[in-house]
C-alpha atoms as one frame of an Amber mdcrd trajectory, in Angstrom:
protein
  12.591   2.780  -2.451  10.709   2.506  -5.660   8.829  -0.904  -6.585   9.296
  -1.584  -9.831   5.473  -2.701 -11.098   4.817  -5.676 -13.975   3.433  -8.469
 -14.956   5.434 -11.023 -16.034   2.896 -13.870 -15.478   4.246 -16.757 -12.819
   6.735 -19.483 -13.718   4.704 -22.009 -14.176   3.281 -19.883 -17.643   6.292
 -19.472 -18.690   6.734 -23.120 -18.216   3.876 -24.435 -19.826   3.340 -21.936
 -22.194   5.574 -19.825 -25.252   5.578 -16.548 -23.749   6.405 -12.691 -25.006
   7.342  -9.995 -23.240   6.121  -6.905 -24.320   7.688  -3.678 -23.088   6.078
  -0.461 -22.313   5.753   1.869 -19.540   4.509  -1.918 -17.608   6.073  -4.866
 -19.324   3.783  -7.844 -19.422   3.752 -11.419 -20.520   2.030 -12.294 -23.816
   1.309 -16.213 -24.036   1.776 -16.612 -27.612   0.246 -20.456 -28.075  -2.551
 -20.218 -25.824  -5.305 -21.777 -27.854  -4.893 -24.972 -30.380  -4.577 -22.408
 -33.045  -1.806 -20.672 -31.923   0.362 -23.633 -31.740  -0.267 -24.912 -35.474
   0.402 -21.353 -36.357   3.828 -21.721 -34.151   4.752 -25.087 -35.639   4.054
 -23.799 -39.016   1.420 -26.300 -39.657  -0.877 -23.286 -40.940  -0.179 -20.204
 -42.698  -0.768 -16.534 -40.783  -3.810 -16.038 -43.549  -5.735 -19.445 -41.911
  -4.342 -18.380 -38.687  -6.195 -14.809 -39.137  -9.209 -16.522 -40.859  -9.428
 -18.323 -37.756  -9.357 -15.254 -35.188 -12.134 -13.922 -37.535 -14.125 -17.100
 -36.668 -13.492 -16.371 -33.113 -14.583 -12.544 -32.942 -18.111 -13.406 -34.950
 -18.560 -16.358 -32.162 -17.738 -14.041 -29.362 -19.795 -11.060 -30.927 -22.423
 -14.079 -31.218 -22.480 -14.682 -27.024 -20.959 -18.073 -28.142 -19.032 -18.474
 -24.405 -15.243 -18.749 -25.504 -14.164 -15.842 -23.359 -15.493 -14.284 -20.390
 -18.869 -12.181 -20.639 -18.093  -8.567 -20.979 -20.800  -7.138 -18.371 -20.140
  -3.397 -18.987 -21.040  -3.871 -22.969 -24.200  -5.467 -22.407 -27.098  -3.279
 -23.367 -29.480  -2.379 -20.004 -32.550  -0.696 -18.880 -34.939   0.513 -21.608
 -33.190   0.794 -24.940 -35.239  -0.181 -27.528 -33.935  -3.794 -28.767 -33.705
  -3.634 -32.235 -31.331  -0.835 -31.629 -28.700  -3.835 -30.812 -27.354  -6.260
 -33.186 -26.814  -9.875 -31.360 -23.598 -10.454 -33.740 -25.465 -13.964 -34.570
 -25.699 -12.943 -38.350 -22.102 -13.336 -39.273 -21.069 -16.413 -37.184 -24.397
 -17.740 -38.914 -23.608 -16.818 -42.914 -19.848 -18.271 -41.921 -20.450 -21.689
 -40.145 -23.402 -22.290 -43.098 -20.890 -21.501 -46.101 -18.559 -24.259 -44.318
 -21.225 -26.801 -44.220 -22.836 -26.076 -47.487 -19.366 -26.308 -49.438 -17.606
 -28.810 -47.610 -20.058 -30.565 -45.333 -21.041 -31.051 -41.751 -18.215 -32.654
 -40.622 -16.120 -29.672 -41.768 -18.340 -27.011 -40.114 -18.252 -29.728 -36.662
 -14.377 -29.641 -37.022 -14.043 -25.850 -37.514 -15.845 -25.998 -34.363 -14.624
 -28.165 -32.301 -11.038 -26.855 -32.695 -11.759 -23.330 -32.612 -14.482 -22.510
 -30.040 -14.035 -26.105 -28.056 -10.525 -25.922 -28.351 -10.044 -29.350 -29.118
  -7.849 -30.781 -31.795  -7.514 -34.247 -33.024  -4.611 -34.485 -35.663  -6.783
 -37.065 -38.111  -9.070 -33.747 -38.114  -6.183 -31.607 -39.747  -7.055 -31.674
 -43.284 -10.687 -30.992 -42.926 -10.022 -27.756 -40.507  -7.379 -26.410 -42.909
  -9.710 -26.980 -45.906 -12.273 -25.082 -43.938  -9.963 -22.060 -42.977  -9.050
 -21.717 -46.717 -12.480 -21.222 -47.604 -12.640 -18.355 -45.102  -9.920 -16.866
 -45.978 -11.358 -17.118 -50.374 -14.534 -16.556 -49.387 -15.192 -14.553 -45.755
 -11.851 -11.994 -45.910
């Protein structure tokens, strides 16, 4: 008897969560409104340009060592390479998060934030995190 082998995540996912499965040699579950961002995108609250100007904020914070996702151990230079031979990924999370606060303020660039990297929303933020998103997506894409 042949087992059959996936990984269709556990019920309570697909209770909690908006899942996809994808198919493939394995099928898996995708959970499609994991993060805050995900769900405005699903609820149509944001458009799939601030929705990708926000995974761009998320890759330079992660290629920044800003802790949103687990530490990837196996891609972190060791032993004696010389150090300016690797690029901490700071620079771009940098030029991004001071463009926010030096066109639309602090409170934007807090926001952007908060929601993205945090994770937490507060709906009388909406207007200043879509504001900022639009300017990455004129300015940074």
């Amino acid at each position: 008897m042949t087992k059959s082998i996936s990984d269709l995540g556990t019920r309570e996912i697909h209770e909690r969560h908006s899942v996809m499965i994808e198919g493939g040699t394995i099928p898996r579950a995708r959970v499609m409104d994991q993060l805050i961002i995900d769900k405005l995108l699903m609820q149509g609250r944001i458009s799939l340009s601030q929705h990708m100007a926000a995974e761009l904020f998320l890759s330079q914070a992660e290629r920044a060592c800003i802790n949103i996702r687990a530490q990837k151990y196996d891609s972190i230079p060791a032993g004696n390479g010389k150090k300016d031979n690797y690029g901490n990924g700071y620079g771009a999370f940098s030029k991004t998060v001071t463009l926010v606060k030096k066109t639309l303020g602090v409170e934007c660039a807090r926001v952007l934030y908060d929601c993205l990297i945090s994770n937490e929303f507060c709906e009388d933020n909406f207007g200043l995190l879509s504001k900022s998103l639009d300017l990455i997506v004129n300015r940074r894409m």
